[in-house]
TIRO-2110 file (N, C-alpha, C; in Angstrom, 1 decimal):
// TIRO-2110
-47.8, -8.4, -6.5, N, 1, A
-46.4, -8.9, -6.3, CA, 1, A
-46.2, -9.1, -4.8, C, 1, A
-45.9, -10.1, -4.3, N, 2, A
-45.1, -10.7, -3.1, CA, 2, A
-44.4, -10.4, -2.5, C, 2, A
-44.7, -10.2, -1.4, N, 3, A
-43.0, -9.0, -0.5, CA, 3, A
-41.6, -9.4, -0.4, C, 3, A
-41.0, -8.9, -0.6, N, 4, A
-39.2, -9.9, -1.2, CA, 4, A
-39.0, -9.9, 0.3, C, 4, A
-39.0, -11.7, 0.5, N, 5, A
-38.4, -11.9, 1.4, CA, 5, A
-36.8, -12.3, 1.9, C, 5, A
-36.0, -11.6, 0.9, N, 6, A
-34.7, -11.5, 0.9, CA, 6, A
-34.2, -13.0, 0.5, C, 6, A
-34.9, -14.0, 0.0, N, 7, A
-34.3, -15.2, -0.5, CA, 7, A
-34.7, -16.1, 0.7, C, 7, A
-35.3, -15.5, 1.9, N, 8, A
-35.5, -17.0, 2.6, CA, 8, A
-37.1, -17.5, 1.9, C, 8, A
-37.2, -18.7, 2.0, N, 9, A
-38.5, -19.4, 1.7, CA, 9, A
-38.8, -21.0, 2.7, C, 9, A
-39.7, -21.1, 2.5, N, 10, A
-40.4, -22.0, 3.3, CA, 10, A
-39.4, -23.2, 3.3, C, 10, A
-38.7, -24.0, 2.6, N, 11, A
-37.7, -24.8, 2.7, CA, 11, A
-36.5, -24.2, 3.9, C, 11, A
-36.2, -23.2, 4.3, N, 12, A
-35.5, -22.5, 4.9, CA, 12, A
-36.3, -23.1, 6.7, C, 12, A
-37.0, -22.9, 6.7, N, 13, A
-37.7, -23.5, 8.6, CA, 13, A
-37.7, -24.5, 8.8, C, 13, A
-36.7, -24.1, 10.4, N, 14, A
-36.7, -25.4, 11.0, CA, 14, A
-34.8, -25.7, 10.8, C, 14, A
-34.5, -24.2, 9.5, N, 15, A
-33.1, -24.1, 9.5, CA, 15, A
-32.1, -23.9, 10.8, C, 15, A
-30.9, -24.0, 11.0, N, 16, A
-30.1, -22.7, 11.4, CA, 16, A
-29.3, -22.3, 10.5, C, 16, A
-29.6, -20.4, 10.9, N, 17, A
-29.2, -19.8, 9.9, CA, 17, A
-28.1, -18.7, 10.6, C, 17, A
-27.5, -17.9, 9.9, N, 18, A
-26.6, -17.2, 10.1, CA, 18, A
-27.1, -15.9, 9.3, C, 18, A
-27.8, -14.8, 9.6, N, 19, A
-28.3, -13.7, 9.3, CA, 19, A
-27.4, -12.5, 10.0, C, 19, A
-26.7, -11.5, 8.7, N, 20, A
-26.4, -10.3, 9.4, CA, 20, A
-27.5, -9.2, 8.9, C, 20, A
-27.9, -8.8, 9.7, N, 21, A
-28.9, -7.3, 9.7, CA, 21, A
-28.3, -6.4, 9.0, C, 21, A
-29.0, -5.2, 8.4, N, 22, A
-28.7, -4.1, 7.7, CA, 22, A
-27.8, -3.0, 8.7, C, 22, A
-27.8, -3.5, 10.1, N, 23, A
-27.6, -2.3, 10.9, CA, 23, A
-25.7, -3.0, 11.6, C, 23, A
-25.6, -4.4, 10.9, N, 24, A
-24.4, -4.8, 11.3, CA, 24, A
-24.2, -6.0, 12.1, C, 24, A
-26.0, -6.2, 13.0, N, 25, A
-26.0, -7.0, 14.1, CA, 25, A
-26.1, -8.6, 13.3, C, 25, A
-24.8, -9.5, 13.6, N, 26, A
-24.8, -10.9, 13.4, CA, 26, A
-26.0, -11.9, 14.3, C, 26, A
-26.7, -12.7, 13.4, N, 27, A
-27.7, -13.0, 14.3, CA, 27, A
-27.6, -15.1, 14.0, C, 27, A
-26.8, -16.0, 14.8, N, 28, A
-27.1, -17.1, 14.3, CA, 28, A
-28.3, -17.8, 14.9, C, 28, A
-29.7, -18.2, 14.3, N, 29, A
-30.7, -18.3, 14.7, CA, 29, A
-31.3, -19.6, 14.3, C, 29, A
-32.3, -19.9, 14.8, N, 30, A
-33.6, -21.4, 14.7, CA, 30, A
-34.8, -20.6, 13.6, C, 30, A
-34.4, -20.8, 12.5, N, 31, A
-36.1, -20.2, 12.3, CA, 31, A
-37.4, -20.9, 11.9, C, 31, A
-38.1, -20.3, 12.4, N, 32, A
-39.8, -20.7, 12.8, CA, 32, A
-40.2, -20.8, 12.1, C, 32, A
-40.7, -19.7, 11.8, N, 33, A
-42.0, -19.4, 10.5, CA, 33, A
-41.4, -17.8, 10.0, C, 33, A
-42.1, -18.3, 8.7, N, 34, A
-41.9, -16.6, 7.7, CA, 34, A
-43.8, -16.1, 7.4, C, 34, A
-44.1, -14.8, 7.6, N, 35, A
-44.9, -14.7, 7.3, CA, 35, A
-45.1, -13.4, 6.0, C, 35, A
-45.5, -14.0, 5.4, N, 36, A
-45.3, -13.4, 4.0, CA, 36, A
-46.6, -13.0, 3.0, C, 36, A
-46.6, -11.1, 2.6, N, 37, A
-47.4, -11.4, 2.4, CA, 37, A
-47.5, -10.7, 0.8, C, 37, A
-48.8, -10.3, 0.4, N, 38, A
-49.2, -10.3, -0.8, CA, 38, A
-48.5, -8.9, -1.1, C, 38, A
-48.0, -7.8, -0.3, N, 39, A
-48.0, -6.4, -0.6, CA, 39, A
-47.4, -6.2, 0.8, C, 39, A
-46.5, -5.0, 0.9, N, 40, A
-45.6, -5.1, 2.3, CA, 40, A
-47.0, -4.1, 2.8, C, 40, A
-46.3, -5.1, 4.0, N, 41, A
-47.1, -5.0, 5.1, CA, 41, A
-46.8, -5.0, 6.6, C, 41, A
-46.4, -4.8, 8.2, N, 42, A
-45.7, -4.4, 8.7, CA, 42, A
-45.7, -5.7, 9.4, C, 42, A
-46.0, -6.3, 8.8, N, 43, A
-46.4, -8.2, 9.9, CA, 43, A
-45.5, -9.2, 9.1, C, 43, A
-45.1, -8.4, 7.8, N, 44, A
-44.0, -9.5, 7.0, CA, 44, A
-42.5, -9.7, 7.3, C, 44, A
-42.5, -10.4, 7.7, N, 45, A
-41.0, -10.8, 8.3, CA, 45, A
-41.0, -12.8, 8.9, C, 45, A
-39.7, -12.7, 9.3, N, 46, A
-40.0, -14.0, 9.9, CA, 46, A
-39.7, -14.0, 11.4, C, 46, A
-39.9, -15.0, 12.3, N, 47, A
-39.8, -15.7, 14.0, CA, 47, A
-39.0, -16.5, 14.0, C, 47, A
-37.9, -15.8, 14.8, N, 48, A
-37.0, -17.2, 14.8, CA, 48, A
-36.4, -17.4, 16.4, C, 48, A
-35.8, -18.5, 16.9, N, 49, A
-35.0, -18.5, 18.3, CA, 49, A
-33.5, -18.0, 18.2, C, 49, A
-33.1, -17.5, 19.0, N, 50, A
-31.5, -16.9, 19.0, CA, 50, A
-31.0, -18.0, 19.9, C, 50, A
-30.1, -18.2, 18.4, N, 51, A
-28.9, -19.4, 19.3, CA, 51, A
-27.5, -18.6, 19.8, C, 51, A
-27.4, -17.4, 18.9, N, 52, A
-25.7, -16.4, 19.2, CA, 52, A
-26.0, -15.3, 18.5, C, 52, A
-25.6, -14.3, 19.2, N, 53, A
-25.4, -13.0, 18.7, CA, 53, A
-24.1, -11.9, 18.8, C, 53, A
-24.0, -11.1, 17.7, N, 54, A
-22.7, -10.4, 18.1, CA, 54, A
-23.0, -8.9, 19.2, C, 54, A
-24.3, -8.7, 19.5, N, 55, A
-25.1, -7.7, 20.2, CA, 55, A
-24.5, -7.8, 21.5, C, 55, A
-23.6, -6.4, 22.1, N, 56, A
-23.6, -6.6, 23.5, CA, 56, A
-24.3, -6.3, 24.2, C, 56, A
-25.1, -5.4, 23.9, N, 57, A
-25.9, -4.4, 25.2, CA, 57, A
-27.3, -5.1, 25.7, C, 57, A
-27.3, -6.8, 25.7, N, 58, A
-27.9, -6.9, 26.4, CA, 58, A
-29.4, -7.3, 25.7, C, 58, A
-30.0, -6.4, 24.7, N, 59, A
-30.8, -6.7, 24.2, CA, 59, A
-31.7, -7.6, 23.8, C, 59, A
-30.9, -8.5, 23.3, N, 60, A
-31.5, -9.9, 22.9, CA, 60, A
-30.8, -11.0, 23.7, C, 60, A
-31.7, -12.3, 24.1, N, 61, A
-31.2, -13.1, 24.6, CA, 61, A
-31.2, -14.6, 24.7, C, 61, A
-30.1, -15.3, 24.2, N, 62, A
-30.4, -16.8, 23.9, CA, 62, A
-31.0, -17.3, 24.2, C, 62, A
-32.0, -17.8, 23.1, N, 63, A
-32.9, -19.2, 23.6, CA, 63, A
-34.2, -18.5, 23.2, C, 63, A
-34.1, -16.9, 23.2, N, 64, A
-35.7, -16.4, 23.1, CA, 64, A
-35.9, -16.4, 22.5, C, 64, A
-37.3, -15.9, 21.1, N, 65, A
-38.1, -16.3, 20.5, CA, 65, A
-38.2, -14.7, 19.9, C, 65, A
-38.0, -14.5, 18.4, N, 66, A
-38.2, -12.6, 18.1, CA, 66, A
-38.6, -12.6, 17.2, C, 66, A
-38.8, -11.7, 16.0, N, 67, A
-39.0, -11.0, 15.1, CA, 67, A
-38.9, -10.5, 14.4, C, 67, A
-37.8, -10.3, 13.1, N, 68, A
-37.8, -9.4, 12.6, CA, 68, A
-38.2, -8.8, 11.4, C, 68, A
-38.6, -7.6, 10.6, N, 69, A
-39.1, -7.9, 9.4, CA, 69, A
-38.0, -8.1, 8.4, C, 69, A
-38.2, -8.6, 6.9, N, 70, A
-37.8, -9.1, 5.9, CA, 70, A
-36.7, -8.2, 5.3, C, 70, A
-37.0, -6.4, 5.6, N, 71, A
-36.4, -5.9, 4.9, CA, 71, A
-34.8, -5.2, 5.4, C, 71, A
-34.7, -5.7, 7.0, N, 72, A
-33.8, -5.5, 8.2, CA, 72, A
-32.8, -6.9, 7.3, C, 72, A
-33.0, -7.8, 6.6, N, 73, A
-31.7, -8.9, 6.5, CA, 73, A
-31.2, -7.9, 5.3, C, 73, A
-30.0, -8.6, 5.7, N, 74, A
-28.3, -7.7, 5.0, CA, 74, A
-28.6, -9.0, 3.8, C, 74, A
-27.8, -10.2, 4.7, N, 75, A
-27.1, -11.1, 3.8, CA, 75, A
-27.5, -12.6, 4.9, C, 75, A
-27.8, -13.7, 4.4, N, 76, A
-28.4, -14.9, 5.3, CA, 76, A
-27.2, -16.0, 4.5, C, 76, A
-27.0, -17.2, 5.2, N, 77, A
-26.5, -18.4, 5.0, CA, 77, A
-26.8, -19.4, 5.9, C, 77, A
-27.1, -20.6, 5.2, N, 78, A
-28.3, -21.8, 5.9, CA, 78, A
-26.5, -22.5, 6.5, C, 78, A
-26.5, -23.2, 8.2, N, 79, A
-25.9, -23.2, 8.7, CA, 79, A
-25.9, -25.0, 8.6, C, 79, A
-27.4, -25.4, 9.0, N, 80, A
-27.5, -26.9, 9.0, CA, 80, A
-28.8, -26.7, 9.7, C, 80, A
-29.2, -28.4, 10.3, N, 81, A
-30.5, -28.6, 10.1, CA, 81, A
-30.6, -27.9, 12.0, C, 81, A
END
């Protein structure tokens, strides 16, 4: 079985998307690539660029390029191309 990648799929890249995290953090992003695999595994997640975040402290920063895994998304919606 396939690691649940919370509903995003390969149609989804190249999206912008609007992802809020499990922990609260709103994330509207470019995404890359998903890498996905047969059995969870700690490399499964997707790469995407941050176009806006609701994160103050600094952390993350527009335009860069991140990571996160699959099982950190809350809830996603495709924004446009």
């Amino acid at each position: 079985m396939a690691v649940d990648t919370r509903g995003l799929r390969e149609e989804h890249v190249g999206k912008r998307l609007l992802v809020e995290l499990a922990d609260g953090e709103i994330d509207e992003l470019n995404l890359l690539e998903l890498t996905v695999c047969e059995r969870v595994e700690p490399c499964c997640g997707f790469t995407y660029r941050l176009l806006d975040t609701n994160r103050k402290d600094g952390a993350k920063k527009k335009g860069e390029v991140y990571w996160t895994s699959f099982d950190e998304i809350g809830t996603f919606k495709v924004l446009g191309d």
